[in-house]
C-alpha positions, 0 to 999 in steps of 0.5 A, a space after each residue: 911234351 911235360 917232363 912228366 909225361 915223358 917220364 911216365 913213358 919212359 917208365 911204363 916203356 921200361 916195364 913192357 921191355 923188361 917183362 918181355 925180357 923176364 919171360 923170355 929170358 927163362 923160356 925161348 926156342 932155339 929154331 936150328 936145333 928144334 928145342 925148347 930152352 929152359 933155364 934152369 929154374 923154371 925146368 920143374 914146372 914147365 914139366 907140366 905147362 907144356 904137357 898141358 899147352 901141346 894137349 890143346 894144340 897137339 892133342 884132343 883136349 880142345 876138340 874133347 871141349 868142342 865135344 862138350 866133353 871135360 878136357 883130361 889132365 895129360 899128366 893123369 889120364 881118366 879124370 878132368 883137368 883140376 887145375 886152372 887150366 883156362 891160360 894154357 888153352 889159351 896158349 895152346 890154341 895160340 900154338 894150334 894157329 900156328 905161333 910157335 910155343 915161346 911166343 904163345 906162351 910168353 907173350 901173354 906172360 909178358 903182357 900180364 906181368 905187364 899189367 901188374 906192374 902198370 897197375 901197381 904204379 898207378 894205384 900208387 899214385 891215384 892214391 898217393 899221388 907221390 912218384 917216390 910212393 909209387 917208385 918205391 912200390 915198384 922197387 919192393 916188388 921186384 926185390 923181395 924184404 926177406 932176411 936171406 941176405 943173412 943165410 947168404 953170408 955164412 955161405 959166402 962170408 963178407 970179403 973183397 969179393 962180396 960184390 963180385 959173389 953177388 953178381 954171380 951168384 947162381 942159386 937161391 940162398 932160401 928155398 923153404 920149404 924145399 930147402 933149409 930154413 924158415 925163409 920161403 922160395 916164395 918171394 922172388 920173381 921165379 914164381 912168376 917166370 914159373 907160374 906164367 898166369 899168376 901176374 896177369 890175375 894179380 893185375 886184374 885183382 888190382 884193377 878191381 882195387 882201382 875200381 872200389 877206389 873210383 867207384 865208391 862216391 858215385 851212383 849205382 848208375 855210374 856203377 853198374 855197367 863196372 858190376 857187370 863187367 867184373 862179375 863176368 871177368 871174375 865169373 871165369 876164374 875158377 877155370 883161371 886162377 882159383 886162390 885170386 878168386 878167393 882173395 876177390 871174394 874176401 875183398 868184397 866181403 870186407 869192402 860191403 861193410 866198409 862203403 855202403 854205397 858200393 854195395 849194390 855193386 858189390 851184390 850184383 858183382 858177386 851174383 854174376 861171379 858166383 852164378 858163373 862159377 859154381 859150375 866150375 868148382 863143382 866140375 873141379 872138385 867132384 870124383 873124388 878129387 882131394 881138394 876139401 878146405 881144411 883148417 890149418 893154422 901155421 902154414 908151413 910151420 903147422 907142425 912146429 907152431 908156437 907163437 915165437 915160432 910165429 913171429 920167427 917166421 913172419 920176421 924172417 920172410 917179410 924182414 922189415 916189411 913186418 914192422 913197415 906196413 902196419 906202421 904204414 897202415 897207422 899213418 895212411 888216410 882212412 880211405 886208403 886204410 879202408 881200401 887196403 883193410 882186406 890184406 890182413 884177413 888175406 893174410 891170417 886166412 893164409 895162416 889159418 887155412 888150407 885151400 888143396 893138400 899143399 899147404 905151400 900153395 897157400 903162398 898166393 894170399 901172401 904174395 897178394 897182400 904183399 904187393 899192397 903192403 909194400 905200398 904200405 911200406 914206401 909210404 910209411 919210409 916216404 913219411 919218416 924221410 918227410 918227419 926228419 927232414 930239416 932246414 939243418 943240413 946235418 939233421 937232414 943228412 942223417 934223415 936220409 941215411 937212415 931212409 936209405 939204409 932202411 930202404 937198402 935192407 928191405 931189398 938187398 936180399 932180392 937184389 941177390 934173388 934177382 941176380 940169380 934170374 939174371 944169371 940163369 943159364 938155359 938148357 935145351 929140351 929137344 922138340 918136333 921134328 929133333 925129338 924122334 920119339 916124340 916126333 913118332 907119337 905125334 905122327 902114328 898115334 891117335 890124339 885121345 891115345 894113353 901111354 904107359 911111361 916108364 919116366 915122368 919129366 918131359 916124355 916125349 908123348 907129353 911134347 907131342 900132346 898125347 896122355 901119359 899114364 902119370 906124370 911127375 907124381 907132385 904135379 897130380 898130387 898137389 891137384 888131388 888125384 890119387 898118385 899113390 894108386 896110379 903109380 903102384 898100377 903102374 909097376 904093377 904093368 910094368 914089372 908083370 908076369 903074367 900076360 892076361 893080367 896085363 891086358 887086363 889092366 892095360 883095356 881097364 885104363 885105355 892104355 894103347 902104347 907102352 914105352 921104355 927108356 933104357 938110357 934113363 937114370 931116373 928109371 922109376 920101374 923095373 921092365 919085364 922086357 921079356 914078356 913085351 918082346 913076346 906078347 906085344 908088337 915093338 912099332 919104334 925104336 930110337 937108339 939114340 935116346 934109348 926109347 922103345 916103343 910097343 903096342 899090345 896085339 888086338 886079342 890083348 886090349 881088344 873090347 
């Protein structure tokens, strides 16, 4: 066999363990004890994955599809999914035919951070044709260019113990905008251990990339079956990745006035897309829902923006990155100039625009673009090694010390981001049948049933698939519902006092159960215990995890 071919292998094999290795590291299950392990920096927001998932496998929301009814957000009960829900159906359904949770939803993590990988390394080299290229894309991939490396040393001054502080570190020096500074929580791989269909849509965005590339010199005959094919897969986005939908549909835009042979392609791919998607986005966004486009220069600075400000920033997220690509896009051939073109409308349309109420969202165009830039970048330091090199051997030690040193800084604060996912410790999230509470509500409660919640993560209805009446505020919120309302409602019921005004707004929001956790610290509402003890009927009770639960008598909720 060729040596490069069995490199080649070798490569893609190391790919495929590592990424089973990332998804499973972050989330398995423990099949003693019936729990879920979390590390602890995917906790947060598998607080809604799993919600979602076990209410298509435990729940109604797939039999509601069925129906030809919109699936309802189990985290806010009432109003359709707005989120891009279509890989945790997928998931969910995996789970419903029996593959226990982790494997339903880390292998096709896997599989997807798999793809993005894959396509990364071989859109490298069919345009480079240059494995350092490829390599090095790779590398700036995995271990992010930012500037944290510095916030990292006044926490933990340069020392004999340097290395070893590295190895162990536990928690990300940068956290923006959730943490202190300008440097975003945005660069390193818990974005994708976190938000689990996020490197399958990027893989497929670069497969499209590949395709423009190969596709742009032949005929519309050779094409069209492409158009098709993409117009279909991209048809459904808007149900699976909405923001890599709008990275496509810049990118076809800017390619129809770059390759006017592409551009028949490019009408029939975008008809079909857009012919099938419409009636997604309409679906998303009606009722109400605040998800309106909104200029917003600045991004996570808006409110503090100044051009110094600015390139402040940029300098701090992206380090040498910043100067790399568009050095890098100067020294490219122009067909690989013309194909890379799209980024930067990414990236200023990122900077100038926001797509949902979260700004902070908006990180999906950058990371996008900074997966084509850092190929940008490995060729730009291959073609300054190639400038210095020389027959002199001095000379030429020094041209690689300068690449190395160059390449070192554009990764070393990943490198520490990276050890941070290595040493991540995971804690367990008691399930079915361990989880009494939710075991209870699973068994004894209709799937389409509405619980009142008196704590937000990880409620015991969520992991037996039923609706809470609002789950953790952010996640609602940063999807458009109104959590204001839903949550002063809620202490509203829960803190009454008079019992016909309860029932009242228990029947007006379909509300059939009401639980109370006295042995939870995060208590968000104060509980009239009093009046449930009198007025409804208590159906469980776990001392254990303090869960009670009570169900109004029929004169309460009755129609």
């Amino acid at each position: 066999m060729h040596r490069s071919t069995v490199f080649t292998l070798l490569l893609f094999s190391l790919f495929f363990f590592f990424s089973f290795w990332l998804m499973f590291h972050t989330f398995s299950y423990d099949t003693k004890t019936h729990a879920m392990l979390l590390s602890a920096k995917v906790w947060s927001d598998f607080g809604s994955h799993i919600a979602l998932i076990r209410s298509f496998s435990l729940g109604d929301n797939a039999a509601r599809m069925l129906r030809g009814k919109a699936p309802e957000y189990p985290l806010f009960p009432g109003e359709p999914i707005r989120y891009h829900f279509l890989f945790y159906l997928f998931v969910g359904l995996l789970e419903k035919i029996g593959l226990r949770i982790d494997w339903a939803i880390n292998i096709p993590s896997a599989l997807g951070f798999f793809l993005l990988l894959s396509t990364i390394y071989i859109l490298a080299m069919r345009l480079f044709k240059d494995h350092r290229i490829a390599i090095l894309g790779i590398i700036f991939f995995l271990f992010n260019g930012s500037l944290s490396f510095i916030r990292f040393f006044q926490t933990h001054p340069i020392s004999f113990r340097t290395p070893m502080e590295i190895l162990r570190t536990t928690e990300f020096t940068s956290f923006a905008p959730w943490g202190k500074g300008d440097i975003t929580a945005f660069w390193n791989l818990n974005i994708y251990t976190n938000q689990r269909h996020l490197a399958l849509a990027f893989g497929i965005g670069l497969l499209f990339l590949m395709a423009i590339h190969e596709l742009h010199h032949k005929s519309w005959k050779q094409q069209r079956l492409w158009a098709i094919g993409f117009g279909l897969l991209f048809g459904i986005f808007p149900f699976f990745h909405q923001p890599t939908l709008v990275i496509i549909a810049v990118c076809m835009a800017v390619y129809f006035f770059l390759f006017p042979k592409l551009r028949i392609f490019l009408l029939v791919s975008g008809a079909i897309t857009f012919t099938l998607a419409m009636p997604q986005l309409l679906f998303l966004t009606h009722s109400g829902a605040d998800k309106s486009i909104a200029w917003y220069p600045g991004y996570l600075i808006h409110d503090s923006l100044t051009l110094g400000h600015f390139v402040s920033f940029w300098w701090q997220n992206l380090g040498l990155h910043l100067l790399l690509i568009p050095l890098g896009f100067i020294l490219a051939p122009r067909k690989i100039r013309q194909l890379f073109f799209p980024i930067f409308f990414i990236f200023i349309m990122g900077n100038t625009v926001k797509f949902s109420v979260e700004a902070a969202a908006n990180h999906k165009f950058f990371n996008f673009a900074l997966i084509i830039g850092n190929l940008l970048s490995a060729y730009a330091l291959v073609r300054i090694w190639s400038s210095l090199s020389s027959s002199i051997i001095f000379i030429k030690f020094i041209s690689l010390i300068i690449v190395i040193l160059l390449v070192f800084f554009s990764i070393f604060s990943g490198v520490i981001d990276f050890m941070v996912v290595v040493n991540d410790v995971k804690g367990p999230l008691a399930d079915i049948p361990a989880n009494k509470t939710a075991a209870w509500i699973a068994k004894n409660t209709p799937k389409d049933a509405v619980i009142l919640n008196s704590s937000f993560l990880y409620h015991p209805a969520s992991i037996a698939g039923r609706k809470i009446f609002l789950g953790w505020p952010y996640f609602a919120w940063s999807a458009g519902y109104n959590t204001y309302k839903r949550l002063s409602d809620m202490q509203k019921m829960y803190e009454s006092t008079d019992r016909v005004a309860l029932c009242a707004q228990l029947k007006a929001n379909h509300i059939s159960y009401i639980t109370f956790q006295t042995r939870n610290a995060s208590q968000e509402v104060f509980f009239r215990e009093a009046i449930f003890n009198n007025n409804f009927i208590q159906v469980f009770s776990d001392a254990g995890e303090g869960f009670t639960i009570y169900q109004p008598k029929p004169d309460c909720v009755r129609e």
